[in-house]
C-alpha positions in Angstrom: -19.7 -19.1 20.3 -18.3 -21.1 17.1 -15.1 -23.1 17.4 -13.0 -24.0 14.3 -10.3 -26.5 15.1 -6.9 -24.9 14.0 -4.3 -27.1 14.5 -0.7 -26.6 14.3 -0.7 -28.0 11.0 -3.6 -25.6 10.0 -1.7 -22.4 11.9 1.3 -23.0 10.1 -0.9 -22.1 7.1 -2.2 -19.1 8.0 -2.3 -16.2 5.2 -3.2 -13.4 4.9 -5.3 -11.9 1.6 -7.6 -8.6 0.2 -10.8 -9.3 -1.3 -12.7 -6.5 -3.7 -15.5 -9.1 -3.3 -15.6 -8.8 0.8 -15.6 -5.1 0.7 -18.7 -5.4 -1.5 -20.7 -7.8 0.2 -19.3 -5.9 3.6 -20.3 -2.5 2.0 -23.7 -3.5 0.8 -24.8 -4.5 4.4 -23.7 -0.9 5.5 -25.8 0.3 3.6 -28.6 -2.2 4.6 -28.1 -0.8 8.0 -26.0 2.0 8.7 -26.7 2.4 12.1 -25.3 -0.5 12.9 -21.9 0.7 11.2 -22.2 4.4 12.4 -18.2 5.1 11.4 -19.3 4.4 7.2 -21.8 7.3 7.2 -20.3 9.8 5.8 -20.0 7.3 2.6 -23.0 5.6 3.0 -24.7 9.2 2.4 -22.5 9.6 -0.1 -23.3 6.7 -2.2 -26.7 6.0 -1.4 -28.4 8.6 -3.9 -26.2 7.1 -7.0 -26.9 3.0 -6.0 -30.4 4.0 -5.4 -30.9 5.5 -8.7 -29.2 2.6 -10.1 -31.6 0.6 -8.6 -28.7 -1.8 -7.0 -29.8 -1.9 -3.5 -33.5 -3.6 -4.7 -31.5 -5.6 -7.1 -30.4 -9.1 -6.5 -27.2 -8.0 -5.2 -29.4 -5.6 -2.4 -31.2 -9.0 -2.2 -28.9 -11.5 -1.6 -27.0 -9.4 1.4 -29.1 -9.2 4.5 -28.8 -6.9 7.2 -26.1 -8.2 9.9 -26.1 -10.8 11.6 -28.4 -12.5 8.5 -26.3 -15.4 6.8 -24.3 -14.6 4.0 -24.5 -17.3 0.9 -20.5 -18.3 0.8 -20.2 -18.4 -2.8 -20.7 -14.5 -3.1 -17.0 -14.6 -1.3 -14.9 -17.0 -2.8 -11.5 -17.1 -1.0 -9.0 -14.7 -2.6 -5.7 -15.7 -3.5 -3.1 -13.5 -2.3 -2.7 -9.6 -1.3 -3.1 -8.3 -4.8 -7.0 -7.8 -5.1 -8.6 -7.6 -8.6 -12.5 -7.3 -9.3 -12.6 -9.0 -12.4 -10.7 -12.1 -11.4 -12.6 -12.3 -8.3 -15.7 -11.9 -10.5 -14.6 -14.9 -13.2 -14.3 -17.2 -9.6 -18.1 -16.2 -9.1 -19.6 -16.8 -12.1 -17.8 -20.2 -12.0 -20.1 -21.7 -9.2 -21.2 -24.9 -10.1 -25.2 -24.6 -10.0 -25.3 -26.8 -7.3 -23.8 -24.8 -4.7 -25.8 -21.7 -5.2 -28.6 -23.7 -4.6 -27.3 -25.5 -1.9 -26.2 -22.2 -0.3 -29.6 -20.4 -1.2 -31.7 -23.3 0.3 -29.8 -22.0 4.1 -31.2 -18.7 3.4 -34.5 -18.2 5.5 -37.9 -16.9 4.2 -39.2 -16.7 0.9 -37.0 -15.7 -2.1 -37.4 -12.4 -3.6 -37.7 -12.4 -7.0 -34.2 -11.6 -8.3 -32.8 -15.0 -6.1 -36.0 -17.1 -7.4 -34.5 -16.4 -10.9 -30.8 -16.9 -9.6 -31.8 -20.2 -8.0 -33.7 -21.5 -11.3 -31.0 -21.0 -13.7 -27.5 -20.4 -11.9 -25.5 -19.4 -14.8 -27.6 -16.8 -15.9 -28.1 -15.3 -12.2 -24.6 -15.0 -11.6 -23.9 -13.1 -14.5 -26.5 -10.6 -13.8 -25.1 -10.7 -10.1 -21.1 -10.2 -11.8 -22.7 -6.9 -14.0 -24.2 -5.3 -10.7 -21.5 -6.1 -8.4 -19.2 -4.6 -11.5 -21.3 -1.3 -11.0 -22.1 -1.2 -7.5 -17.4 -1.1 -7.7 -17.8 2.0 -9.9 -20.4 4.0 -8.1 -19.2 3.1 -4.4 -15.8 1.9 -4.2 -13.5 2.8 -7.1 -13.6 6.3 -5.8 -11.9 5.8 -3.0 -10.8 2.2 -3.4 -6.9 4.2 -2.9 -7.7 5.0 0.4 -9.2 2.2 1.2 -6.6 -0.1 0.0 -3.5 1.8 1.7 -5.5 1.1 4.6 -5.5 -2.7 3.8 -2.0 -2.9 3.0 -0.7 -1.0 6.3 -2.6 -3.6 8.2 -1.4 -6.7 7.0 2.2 -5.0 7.2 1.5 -4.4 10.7 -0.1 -7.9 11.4 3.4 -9.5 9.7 5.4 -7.7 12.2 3.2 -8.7 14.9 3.6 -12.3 13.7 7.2 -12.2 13.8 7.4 -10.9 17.2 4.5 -12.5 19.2 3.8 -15.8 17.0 0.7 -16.7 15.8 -0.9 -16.9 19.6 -0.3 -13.0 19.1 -1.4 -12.9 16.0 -4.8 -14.4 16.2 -5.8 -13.1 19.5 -5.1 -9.6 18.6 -7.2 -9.7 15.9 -10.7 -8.5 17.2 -12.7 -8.9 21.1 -14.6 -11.2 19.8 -11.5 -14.3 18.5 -9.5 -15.6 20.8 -7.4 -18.8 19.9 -7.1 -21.7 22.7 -5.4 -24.9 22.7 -6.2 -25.9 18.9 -9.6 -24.4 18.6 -10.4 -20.6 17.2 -13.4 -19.4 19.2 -15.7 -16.6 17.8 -18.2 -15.3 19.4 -20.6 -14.8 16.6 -24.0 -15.6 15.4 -23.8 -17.3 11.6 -20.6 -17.3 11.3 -19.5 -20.9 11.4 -16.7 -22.4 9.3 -15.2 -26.5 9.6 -12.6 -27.6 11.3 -9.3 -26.0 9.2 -7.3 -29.5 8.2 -3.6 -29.4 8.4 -3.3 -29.7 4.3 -5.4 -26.1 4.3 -4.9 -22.9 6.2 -7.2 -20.2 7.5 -7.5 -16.8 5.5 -8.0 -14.1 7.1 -9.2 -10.8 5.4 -8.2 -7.7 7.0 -11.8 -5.8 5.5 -13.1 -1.9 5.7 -16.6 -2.4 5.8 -16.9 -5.5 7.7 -16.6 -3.2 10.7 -17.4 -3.7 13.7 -17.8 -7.3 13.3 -16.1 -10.4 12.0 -17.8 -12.8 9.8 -16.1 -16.5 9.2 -17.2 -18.9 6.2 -16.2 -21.9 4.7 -15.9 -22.0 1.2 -14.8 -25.7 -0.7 -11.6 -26.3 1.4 -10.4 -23.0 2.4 -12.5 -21.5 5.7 -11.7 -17.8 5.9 -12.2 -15.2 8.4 -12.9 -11.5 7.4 -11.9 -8.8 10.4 -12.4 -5.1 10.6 -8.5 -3.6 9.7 -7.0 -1.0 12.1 -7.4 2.6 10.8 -11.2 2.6 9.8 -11.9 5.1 12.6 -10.4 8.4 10.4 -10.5 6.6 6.9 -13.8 8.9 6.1 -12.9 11.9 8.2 -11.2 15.1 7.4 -7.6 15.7 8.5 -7.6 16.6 12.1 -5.4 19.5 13.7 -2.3 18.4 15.9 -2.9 19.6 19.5 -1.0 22.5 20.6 0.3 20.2 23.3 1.7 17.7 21.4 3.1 20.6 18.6 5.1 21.9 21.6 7.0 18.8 22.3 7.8 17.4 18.9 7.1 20.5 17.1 4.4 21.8 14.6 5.9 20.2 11.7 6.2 17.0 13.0 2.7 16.8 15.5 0.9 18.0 12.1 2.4 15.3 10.4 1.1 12.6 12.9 -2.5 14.1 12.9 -2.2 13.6 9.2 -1.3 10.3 9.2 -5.4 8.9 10.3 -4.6 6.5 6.9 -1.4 5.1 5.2 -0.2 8.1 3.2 2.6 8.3 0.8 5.4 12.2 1.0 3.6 13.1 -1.3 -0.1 13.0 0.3 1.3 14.3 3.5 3.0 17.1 1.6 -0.1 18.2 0.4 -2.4 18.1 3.5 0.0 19.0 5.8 1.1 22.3 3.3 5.3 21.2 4.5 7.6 20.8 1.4 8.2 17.0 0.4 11.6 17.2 1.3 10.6 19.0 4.9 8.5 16.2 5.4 10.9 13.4 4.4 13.4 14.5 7.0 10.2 14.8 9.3 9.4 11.3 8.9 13.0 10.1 9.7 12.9 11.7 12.7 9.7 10.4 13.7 10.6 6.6 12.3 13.9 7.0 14.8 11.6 7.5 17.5 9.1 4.9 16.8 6.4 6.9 16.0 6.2 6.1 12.3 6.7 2.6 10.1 6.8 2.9 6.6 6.7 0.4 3.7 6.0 -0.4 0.1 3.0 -0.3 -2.1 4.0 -1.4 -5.4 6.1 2.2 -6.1 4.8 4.3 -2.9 6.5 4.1 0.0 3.4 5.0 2.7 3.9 6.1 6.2 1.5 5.2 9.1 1.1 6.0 12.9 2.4 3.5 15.2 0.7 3.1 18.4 3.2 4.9 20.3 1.7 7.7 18.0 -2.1 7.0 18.7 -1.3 7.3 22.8 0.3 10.5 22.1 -2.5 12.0 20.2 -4.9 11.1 22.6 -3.1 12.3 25.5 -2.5 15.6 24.1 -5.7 16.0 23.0 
């Protein structure tokens, strides 16, 4: 069990942020040890073949992610600024390591170094931009793909987490966030081996990073002054699956239309998605939507131009039921 002291001060300054960088890191230990992270197999199979002919997994980005629960160096995740994730941003901030701190960092890392890190560890500057081109193409074979998906995904949760802040507070808010975080008296307890991270001072804030592939686990870090906590985001379950069919129970009550609609709606999806899976006319499933939004079966907000729909959990008990 770590404890981080989170003070008023420091809940006052919680954010919230994406990360390309965290889904990489996250993503590369999937594929370390997918059985440990049995939802991602459908992509890990699907990726595997083109990293491995890459040869990214034996790089030094293969070799500086362990298998869970191995430590993570913290300077491969800086902490993101805001909910607007961008690689190559994300990748100047890691190529801007002073030398000292990926040696410092390296040095916690148990074992012998491969060869890769030896050569990261003996001239920094040159290391990281090695690691920067791999990560770069590790993005365009694995992630850009379906980075969409993954990203509505993302953005529904930290919608849904802002509501739940509004209503419950941020006791709500941060014990909601996964079994294994609870937050008592000023302290944030996670039960989890290395993942430690400082006290948070008032002057700071905690960041936490709503993350696909860090399923089913949390991982917390401190980097410079601004400790952050990545945590799986609600709606990984069907984010690799195939649309599922609305139970003829549930169709019978709400009607086809609409029950299809819900089964749909396993990911953030915008009319014009859900027109397409679902085979319904945008406008049929616009006034669809209303309905199901009036009954509190739906919430729907912006990304950038898209308005995206998702499943409240009024919705999820339904489907289960019925099915």
């Amino acid at each position: 069990m770590v404890a981080i002291g989170l003070s008023a001060g420091g809940v006052a300054r919680v954010r919230f942020a994406l990360s390309c960088l965290w889904e990489v890191m996250a993503g590369v230990r999937v594929l370390r040890d997918p059985g440990r992270h049995a939802i991602h197999l459908p992509w890990a199979n699907r990726v595997r073949p083109r990293l491995a002919e890459a040869g990214l997994l034996e790089g030094l980005l293969g070799q500086l992610v362990p298998p869970a629960p191995g430590y993570l160096p913290d300077f491969l995740t800086p902490p993101p600024t805001g909910l607007t994730p961008d690689l190559d941003q994300e990748l100047a901030v890691l190529r801007a390591t002073p030398p000292e701190t990926v040696r410092a960092q390296l040095d916690l890392c148990p074992g012998p170094r491969p060869a890769a890190v030896a050569a990261l560890y003996a001239d920094p500057d040159a290391g990281l931009r090695r690691l920067a081109e791999e990560i770069d193409t590790y993005w365009r074979l694995a992630v850009a793909r379906d980075w969409p998906r993954i990203r509505a995904v993302l953005d529904a949760e930290v919608f849904q987490r802002a509501r739940r802040l509004a209503e419950d507070g941020a006791a709500g808010l941060l014990n909601d966030l996964h079994e294994r975080v609870r937050w008592e008296g000023d302290a944030l307890l996670i039960s989890q081996r290395h993942c430690d991270a400082p006290d948070v001072p008032d002057g700071s804030g905690l960041v936490l990073v709503p993350s696909v592939f860090v399923w089913p686990s949390v991982l917390s870090i401190a980097a410079g002054d601004v400790p952050q906590l990545a945590y799986p985001a609600r709606g990984v379950g069907g984010l690799w699956e195939c649309p599922a069919e609305a139970p003829d129970a549930l169709g019978a009550v709400l009607g086809r239309g609409r029950a299809r609609l819900l089964a749909a709606l396993d990911a953030p999806r915008s009319t014009t998605e859900l027109a397409r899976r679902t085979g319904l006319s945008p406008a049929g499933v616009s006034q669809h939507l209303t309905a199901l939004r009036a009954a509190g079966l739906v919430v729907t907000h912006r990304q950038g131009r898209s308005l995206l729909s998702s499943r409240t959990a009024v919705a999820e008990a339904l489907l289960g039921a019925s099915a």
